[in-house]
N, C-alpha and C positions, 0 to 999 in steps of 0.2 A: 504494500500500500504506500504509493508516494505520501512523506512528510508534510505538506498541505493537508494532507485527506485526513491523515492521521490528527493530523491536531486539532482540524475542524469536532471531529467527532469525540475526541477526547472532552474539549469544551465545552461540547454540546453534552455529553455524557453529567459532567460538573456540572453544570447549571441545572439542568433536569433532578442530579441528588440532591443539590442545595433545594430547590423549589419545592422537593418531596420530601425533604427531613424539615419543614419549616414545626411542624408540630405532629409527630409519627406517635401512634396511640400507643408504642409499646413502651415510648419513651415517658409517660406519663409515672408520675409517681405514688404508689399509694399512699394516699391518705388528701390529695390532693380534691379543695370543692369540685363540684360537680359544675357549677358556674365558670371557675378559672379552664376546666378543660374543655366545654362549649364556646368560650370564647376564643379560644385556639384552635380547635377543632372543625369550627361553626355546628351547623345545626346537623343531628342525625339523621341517617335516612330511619330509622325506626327505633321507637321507646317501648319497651315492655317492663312491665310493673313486674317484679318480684318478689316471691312469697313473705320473705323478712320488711317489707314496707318499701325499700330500695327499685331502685330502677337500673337498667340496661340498658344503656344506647348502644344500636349499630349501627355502625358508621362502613358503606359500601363503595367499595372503588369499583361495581360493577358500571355498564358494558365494558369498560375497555380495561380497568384493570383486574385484576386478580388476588386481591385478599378482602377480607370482612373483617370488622376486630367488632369484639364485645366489652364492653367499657364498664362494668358492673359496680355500680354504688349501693353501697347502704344509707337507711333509714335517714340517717342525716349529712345525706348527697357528698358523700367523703370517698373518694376512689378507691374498690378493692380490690381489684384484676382489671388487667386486660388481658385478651387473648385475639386468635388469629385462626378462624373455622372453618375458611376454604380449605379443611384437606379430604383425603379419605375418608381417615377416624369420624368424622363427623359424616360426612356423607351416608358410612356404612353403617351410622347409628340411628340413621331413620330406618323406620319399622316399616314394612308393606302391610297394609292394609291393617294403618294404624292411624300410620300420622297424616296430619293435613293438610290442604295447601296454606291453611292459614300455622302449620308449624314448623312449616319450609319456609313461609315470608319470615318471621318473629326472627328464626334462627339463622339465615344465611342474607335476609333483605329481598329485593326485586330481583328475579334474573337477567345475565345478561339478556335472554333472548327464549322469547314464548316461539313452539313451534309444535307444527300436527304433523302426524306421518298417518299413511293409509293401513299402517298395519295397527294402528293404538287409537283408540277411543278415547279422548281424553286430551289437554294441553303436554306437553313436554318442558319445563323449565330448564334451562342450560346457562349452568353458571362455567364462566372460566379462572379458573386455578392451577396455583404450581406445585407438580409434587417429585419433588426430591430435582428442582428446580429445570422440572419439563412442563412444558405446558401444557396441561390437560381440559378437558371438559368434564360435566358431569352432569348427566341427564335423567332429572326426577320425572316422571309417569305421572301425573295427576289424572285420575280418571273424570269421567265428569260430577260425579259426588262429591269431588274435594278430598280424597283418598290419595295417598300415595301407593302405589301397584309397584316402583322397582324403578332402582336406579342403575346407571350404565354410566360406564367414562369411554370417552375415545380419547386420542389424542388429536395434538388444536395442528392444527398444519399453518409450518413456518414459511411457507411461500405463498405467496398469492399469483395462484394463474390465469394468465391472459384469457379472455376467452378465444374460440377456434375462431377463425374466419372464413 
C-alpha cells in the first residue's frame, strides 16, 4: 500500500476511535448517576424497569453497528453493570416457543433488519454482531403470535457485489 494510502487510513482509522470512545458504556463506572451517564451517552434506544425498582437502558448501535450494552441501575439511579449482548451466549438463551418479540426488543433493542422468507411464517429479526471478532448475523423467527420458533447465525459477507449486467 503506497505511504499516502496508508496514512490516509490510519487517520481516518484515529478519528473514527477518538469519535467512538467519546463516552463507551463499558467505560462507565459503577456507582456513577444515572443522569451523568445519559448525558454522555444521550438518550437510550430502550428502558426496562427492573425487579429491585432500578432500571436498564439499552443503548443500540444497530443497523450498522454491532454491539448492545445494558446499563443497569439500581433503585437510586446509581450504575451497576454494564455489559455487551450481541453475542451467542445471549442469543442461545432465548427459548423457542417461549420468549417474545416483545423479549427480543427489551433484550437486544430494534433489529438491524425485519425480513420474510417463503419458507417461515412469521417476521425474521436480524441483528448484526461480532463473534470472536467475525462478523456475524443472527436471525430470531418470530412467528406471527409474537413467539420466538429459533434462531440461526450466518455469516455477514465482507464484500459487496456488483450487480450482473
Amino acid at each position: 500500500m503506497p505511504l499516502p494510502r496508508l496514512r490516509i487510513l490510519l487517520t481516518a482509522s484515529l478519528l473514527a476511535l477518538g469519535l467512538a470512545g467519546c463516552m463507551v458504556p463499558q467505560w462507565q463506572k459503577p456507582g456513577m448517576p444515572q443522569a451523568e451517564v445519559e448525558k454522555g451517552m444521550g438518550k437510550p434506544t430502550v428502558v426496562v424497569p427492573l425487579p429491585d425498582g432500578g432500571q436498564r437502558l439499552v443503548y443500540s448501535q444497530q443497523p450498522a453497528g454491532q454491539q448492545v450494552y445494558h446499563m443497569d441501575f439500581d433503585a437510586q439511579q446509581r450504575l451497576v453493570r454494564v455489559e455487551q449482548v450481541l453475542d451467542t451466549a445471549h442469543f442461545f438463551a432465548l427459548r423457542n416457543g417461549v420468549d417474545t418479540q416483545d423479549a427480543v426488543y427489551r433484550e437486544f433493542g430494534p433489529p438491524a433488519k425485519v425480513e420474510r422468507v417463503y419458507s417461515f411464517k412469521g417476521d425474521i429479526w436480524t441483528y448484526r454482531f461480532l463473534d470472536n471478532t467475525f462478523a456475524r448475523r443472527a436471525h430470531v423467527h418470530i412467528d406471527p403470535q409474537g413467539v420466538v420458533q429459533k434462531v440461526m447465525f450466518t455469516d455477514e459477507s465482507m464484500y459487496i457485489r456488483e450487480p450482473s449486467r
